[in-house]
C-alpha positions in Angstrom: 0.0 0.0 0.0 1.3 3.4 -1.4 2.3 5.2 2.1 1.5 9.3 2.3 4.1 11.7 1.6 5.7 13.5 4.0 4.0 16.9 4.3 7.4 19.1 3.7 8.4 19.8 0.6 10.4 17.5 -1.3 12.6 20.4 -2.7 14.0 20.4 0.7 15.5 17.0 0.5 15.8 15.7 -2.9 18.5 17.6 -4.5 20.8 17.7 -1.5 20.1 14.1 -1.4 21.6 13.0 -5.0 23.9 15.9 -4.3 25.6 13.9 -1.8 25.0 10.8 -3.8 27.2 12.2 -6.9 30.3 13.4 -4.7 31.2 10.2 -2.9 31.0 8.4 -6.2 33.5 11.3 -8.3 35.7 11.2 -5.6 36.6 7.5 -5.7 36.5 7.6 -9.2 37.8 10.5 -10.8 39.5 12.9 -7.8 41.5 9.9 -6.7 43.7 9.2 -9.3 44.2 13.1 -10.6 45.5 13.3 -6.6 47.6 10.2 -7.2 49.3 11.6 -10.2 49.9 14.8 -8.5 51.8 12.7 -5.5 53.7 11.0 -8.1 52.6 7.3 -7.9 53.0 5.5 -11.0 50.4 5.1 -13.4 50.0 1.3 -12.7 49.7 1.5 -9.0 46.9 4.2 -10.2 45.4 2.6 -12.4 45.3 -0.8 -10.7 44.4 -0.1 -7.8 41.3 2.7 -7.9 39.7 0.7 -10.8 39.4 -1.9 -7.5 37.4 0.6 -5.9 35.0 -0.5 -8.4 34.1 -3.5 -6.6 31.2 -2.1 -3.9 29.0 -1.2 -7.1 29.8 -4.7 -8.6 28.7 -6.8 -5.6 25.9 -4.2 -4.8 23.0 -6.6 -5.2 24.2 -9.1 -3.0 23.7 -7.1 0.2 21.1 -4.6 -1.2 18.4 -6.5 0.0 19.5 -6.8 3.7 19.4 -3.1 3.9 16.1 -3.5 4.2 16.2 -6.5 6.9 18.4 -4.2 9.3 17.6 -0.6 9.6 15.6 1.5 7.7 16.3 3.8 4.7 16.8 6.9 6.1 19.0 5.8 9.2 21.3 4.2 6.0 21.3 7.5 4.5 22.4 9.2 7.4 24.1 6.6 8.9 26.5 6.8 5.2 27.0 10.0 4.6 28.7 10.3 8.3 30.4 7.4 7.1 31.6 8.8 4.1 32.5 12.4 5.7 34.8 10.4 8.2 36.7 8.2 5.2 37.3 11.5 3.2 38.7 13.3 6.5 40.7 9.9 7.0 42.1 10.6 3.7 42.8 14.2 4.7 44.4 13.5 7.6 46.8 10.4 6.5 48.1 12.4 3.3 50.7 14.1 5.0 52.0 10.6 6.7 54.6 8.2 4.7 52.5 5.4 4.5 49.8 8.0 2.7 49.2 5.4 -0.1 48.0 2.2 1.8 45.9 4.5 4.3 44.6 6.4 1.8 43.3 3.7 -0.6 41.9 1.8 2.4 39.3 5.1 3.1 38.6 5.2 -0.2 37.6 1.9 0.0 35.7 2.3 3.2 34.3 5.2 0.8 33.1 3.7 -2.1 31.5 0.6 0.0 29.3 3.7 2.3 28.5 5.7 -1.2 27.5 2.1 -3.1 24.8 1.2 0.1 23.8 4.8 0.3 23.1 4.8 -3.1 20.9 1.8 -2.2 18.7 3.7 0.5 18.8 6.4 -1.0 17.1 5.2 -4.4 14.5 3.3 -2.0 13.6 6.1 0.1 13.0 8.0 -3.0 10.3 5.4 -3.9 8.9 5.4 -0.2 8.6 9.0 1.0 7.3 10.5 -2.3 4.0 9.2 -4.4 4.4 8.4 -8.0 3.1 11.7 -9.3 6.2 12.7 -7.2 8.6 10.6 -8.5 8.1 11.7 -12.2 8.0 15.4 -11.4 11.6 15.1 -9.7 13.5 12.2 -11.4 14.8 15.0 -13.5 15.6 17.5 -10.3 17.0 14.2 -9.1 19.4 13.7 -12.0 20.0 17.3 -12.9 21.8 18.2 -8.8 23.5 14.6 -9.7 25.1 16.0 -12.7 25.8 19.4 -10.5 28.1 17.1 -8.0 29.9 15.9 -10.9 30.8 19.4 -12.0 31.2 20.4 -8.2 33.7 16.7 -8.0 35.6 16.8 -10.6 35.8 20.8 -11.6 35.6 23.1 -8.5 37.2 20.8 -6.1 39.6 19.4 -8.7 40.4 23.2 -9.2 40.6 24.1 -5.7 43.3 21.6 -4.9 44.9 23.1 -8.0 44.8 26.7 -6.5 46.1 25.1 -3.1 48.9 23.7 -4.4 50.4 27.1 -5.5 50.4 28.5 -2.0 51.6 24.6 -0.5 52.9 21.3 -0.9 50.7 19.3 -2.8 50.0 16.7 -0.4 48.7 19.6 2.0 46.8 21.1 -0.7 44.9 17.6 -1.4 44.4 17.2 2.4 42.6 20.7 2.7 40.4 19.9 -0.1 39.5 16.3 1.3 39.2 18.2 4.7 36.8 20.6 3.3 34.8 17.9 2.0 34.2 16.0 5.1 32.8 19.1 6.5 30.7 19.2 4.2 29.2 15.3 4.5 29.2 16.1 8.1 26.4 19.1 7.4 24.8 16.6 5.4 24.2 14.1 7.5 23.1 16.3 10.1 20.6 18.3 7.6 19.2 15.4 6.5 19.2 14.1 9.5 16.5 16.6 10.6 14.5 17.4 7.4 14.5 14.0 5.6 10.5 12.5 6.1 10.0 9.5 8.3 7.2 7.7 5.8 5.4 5.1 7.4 6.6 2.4 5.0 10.2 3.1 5.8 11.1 0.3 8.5 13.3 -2.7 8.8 11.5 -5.8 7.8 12.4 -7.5 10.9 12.4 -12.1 10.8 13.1 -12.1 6.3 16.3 -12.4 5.9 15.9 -16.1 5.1 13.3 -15.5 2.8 15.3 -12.8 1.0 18.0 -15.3 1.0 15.8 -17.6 -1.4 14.5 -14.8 -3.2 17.9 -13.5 -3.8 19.2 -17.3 -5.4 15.6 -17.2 -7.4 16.8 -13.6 -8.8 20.5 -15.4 -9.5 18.9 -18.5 -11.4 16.1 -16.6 -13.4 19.0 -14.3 -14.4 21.4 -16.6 -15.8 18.4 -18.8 -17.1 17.6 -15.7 -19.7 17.4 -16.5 -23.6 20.8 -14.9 -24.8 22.3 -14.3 -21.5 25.6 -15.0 -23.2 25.6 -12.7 -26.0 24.2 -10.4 -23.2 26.9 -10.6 -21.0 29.3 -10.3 -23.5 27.9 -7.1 -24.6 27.7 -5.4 -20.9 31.5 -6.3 -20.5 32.6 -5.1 -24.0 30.4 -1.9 -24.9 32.8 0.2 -22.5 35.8 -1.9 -23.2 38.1 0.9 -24.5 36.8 3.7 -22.1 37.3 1.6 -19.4 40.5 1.9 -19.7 40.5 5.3 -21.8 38.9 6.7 -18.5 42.3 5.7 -16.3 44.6 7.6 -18.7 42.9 10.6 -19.9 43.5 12.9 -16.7 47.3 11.2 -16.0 47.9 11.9 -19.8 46.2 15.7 -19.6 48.9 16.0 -16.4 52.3 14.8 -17.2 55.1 16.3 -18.4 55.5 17.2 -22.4 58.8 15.0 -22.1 56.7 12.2 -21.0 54.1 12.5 -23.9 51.2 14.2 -21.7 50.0 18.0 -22.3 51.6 19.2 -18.8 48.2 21.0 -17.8 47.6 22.0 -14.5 45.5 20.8 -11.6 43.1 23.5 -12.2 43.0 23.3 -16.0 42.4 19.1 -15.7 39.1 20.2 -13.5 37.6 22.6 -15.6 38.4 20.4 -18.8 36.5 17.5 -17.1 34.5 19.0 -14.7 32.7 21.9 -16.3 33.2 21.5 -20.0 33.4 17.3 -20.4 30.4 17.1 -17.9 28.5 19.5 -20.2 29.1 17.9 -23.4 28.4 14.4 -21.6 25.0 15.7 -20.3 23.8 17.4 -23.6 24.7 14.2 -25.3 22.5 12.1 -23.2 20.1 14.3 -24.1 20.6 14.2 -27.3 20.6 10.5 -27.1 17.4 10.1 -25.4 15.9 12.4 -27.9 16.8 10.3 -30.9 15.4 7.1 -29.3 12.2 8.6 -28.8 12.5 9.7 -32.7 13.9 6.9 -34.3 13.7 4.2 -31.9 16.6 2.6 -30.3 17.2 -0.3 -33.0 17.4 2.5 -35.8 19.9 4.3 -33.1 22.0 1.7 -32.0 24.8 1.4 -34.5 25.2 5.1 -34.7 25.1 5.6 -30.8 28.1 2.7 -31.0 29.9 4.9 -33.3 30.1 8.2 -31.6 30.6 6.1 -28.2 33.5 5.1 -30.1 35.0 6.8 -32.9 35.2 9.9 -31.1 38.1 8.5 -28.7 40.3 9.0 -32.0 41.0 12.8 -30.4 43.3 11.4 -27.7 45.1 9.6 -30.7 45.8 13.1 -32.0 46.3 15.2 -28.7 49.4 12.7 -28.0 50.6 13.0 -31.9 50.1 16.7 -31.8 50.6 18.0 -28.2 48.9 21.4 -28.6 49.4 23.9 -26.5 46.1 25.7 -26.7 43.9 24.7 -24.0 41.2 25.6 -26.5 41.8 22.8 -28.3 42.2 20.4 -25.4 38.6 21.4 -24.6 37.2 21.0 -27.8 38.4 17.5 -27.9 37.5 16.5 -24.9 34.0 18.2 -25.4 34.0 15.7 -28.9 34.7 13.0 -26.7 32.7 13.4 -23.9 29.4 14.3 -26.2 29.8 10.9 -28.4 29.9 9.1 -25.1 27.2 11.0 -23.5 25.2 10.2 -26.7 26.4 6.5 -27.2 26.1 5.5 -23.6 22.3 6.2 -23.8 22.2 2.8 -26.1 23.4 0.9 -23.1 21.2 1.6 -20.1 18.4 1.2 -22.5 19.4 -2.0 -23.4 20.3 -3.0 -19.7 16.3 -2.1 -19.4 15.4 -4.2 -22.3 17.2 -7.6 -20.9 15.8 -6.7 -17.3 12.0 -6.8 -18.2 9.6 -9.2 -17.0 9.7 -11.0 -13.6 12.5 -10.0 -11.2 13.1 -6.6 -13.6 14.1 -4.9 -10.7 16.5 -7.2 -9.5 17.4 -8.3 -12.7 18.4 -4.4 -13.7 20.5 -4.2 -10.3 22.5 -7.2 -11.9 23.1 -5.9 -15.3 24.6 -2.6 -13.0 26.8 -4.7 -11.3 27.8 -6.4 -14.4 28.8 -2.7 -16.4 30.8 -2.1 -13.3 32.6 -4.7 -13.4 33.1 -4.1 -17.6 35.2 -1.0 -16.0 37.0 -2.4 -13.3 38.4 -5.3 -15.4 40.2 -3.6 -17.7 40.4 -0.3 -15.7 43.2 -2.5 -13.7 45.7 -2.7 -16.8 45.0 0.3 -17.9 48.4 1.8 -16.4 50.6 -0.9 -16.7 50.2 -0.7 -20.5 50.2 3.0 -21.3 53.5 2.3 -19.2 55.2 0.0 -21.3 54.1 1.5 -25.0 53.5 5.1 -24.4 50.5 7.6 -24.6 50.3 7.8 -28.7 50.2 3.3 -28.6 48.1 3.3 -26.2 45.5 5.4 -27.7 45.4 3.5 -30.9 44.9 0.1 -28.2 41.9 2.4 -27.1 40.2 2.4 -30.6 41.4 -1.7 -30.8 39.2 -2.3 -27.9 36.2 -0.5 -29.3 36.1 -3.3 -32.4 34.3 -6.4 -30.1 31.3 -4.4 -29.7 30.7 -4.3 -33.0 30.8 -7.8 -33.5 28.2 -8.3 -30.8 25.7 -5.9 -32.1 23.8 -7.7 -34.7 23.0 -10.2 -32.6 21.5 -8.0 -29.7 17.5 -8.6 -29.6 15.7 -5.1 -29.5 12.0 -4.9 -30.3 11.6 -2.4 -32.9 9.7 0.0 -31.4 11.3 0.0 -28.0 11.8 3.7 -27.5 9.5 5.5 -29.7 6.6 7.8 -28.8 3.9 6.4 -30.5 4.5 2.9 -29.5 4.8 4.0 -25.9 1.6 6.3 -26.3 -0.4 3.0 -27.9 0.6 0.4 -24.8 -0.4 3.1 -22.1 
């Protein structure tokens, strides 16, 4: 039964909510190894180690259901984001020390396993404490302050650590920055811990677990037991093949040294590159993407959307051929880049929804999640260790290798024809 909203407004809760969602999730991904880099560990430690961090978001849906056994949603959510404020001032406070790489990664990791179960409650709660007319109106106010951490994550903070560093040492400079950000996870869990609703369907479900436990290998089975689960499988782990490991370079190779092949930008140019002007171009080609599926439909769209996931990673190619000075250029590139994959990505999440539908689509969607994360920490781990050994130009042209397998898998993908479009939604509603 569809419990009552709480009577405060949802505006006061739902972008600081996926606000703090987003942050947690940049910082373990992206901020980490730009900080790396700037502490001068090599690009296979990097590289290995933070695509790792991966991990919480590809075992996710074994322990999202017992989030609901032990507490409820909102004491996660709180309970998290305290958690996550204490791992980032862990990080700030174990930079400065000599064993800084060790301590570091293992809040990170404590990090990305309290962002990957908030994102849990958080995602629940949404569902519990608004109705569904609720839920439409703000799944876009939802997704839009998301998007705003990821500019937040990877430009201001990036830059801010970038204008540190020219007043201290660079390990200070990160430390201040992951300082300031604990602060600011600790004022979230406290505002949220006063304004987020208490709805009456929010409460452990006390005496299930072994229930769940059944439920959870019925999920498994069903799952696997899909027609053309292998061909599916296949296509999660090899659609983000080459940015997998594109993603692990791109900042170390926007940072080093001309003598080493990279462009020798700063800190603060690497955040706005990514963080204002990438995050842009990936947003307004999602939207761009969705639009065309709702035109076309997404089998018209899919070999296109593969292309300009791919093809457009050809820019790094010529960024390590040519080396340009002009940060203009860097940022149109990157722009390119960042709007074919914004566009192409669209193409996968629909098709994740496609091969979740029917019984278990919920569960079966959490799965297919957990199986594109681990498509970027597999590779993600190597990433460094090869750019190592043939240099930034070889490495590029491995990138646009990777992006071939993909293309072998798509014409055997099963995609109803008029999944996506208007009309055909309009006429089953």
């Amino acid at each position: 039964m569809k419990t009552a909203p709480f009577s405060r407004s949802p505006w006061t809760w739902v972008p600081t909510l996926y606000f703090a969602e987003g942050i947690p999730y940049v910082a373990v991904m992206s901020i980490a190894v730009i900080m790396y880099d700037r502490l001068s560990i090599s690009h296979t430690d990097i590289a290995f180690y933070t695509a790792w961090l991966y991990l919480p978001w590809v075992i996710k849906p074994l322990w999202s259901p017992f989030v609901d056994i032990l507490r409820t949603r909102r004491w996660w959510i709180v309970a998290m984001q305290f958690l996550v404020g204490a791992a980032m001032a862990g990080v700030a406070l174990t930079l400065p020390a000599p064993f800084f790489f060790r301590a570091t990664l293992a809040f990170f990791w404590l990090m990305a396993f309290s962002s990957s179960t908030h994102d849990i409650a958080a995602d629940g709660f949404y569902m519990l404490a608004l109705d569904t007319h609720q839920q439409s109106f703000f799944v876009g106010i939802r997704s839009t302050f998301y998007r705003i951490a990821m500019i937040a994550g990877q430009g201001l903070l990036v830059m801010l650590a970038g204008w540190l560093e020219l007043f201290t040492r660079v390990e200070v400079a990160w430390s201040l920055t992951f300082g300031i950000m604990a602060l600011l996870f600790f004022v979230f869990a406290l505002y949220h811990l006063v304004l987020l609703p208490r709805p009456s369907g929010d409460r452990a479900s006390v005496g299930r677990a072994a229930d769940i436990g059944r439920g959870l290998c019925e999920t498994f089975r069903s799952f696997f037991a899909k027609p053309g689960i292998g061909v599916a499988l296949l296509f999660l782990l090899t659609y983000r093949l080459a940015e997998a490991q594109l993603v692990k370079m791109s900042s170390l190779f926007l940072l080093d040294e001309r003598v080493d092949g990279g462009l020798a930008l700063t800190t603060g140019q690497v955040g706005f590159v990514y963080g204002t002007v990438g995050v842009v171009a990936l947003t307004l080609g999602g939207l761009v993407g969705g639009w065309a599926v709702a035109r076309y439909g997404l089998r018209r769209c899919l070999w296109s959307m593969a292309l300009l996931l791919t093809l457009p990673n050809l820019v790094y190619v010529y960024l390590s051929l040519v080396q340009p000075s002009s940060l203009a250029v860097v940022n149109v590139c990157v722009a390119v880049e960042q709007l074919g994959y914004g566009f192409g990505f669209t193409a996968y999440m629909l098709y994740m929804i496609i091969f979740s539908e029917g019984r278990h689509a919920t569960a079966h969607y959490a799965l297919c999640t957990a199986f594109m994360a681990l498509g970027m920490m597999l590779p993600g781990m190597g990433a460094g260790w090869i750019a190592d050994r043939i240099g930034y130009t070889l490495f590029f042209v491995w990138v646009m290798v990777c992006t071939l397998p993909v293309f072998v898998l798509l014409p055997f993908l099963k995609i109803p024809s008029d999944f996506g479009l208007k009309r055909a939604a309009s006429s089953r509603s």
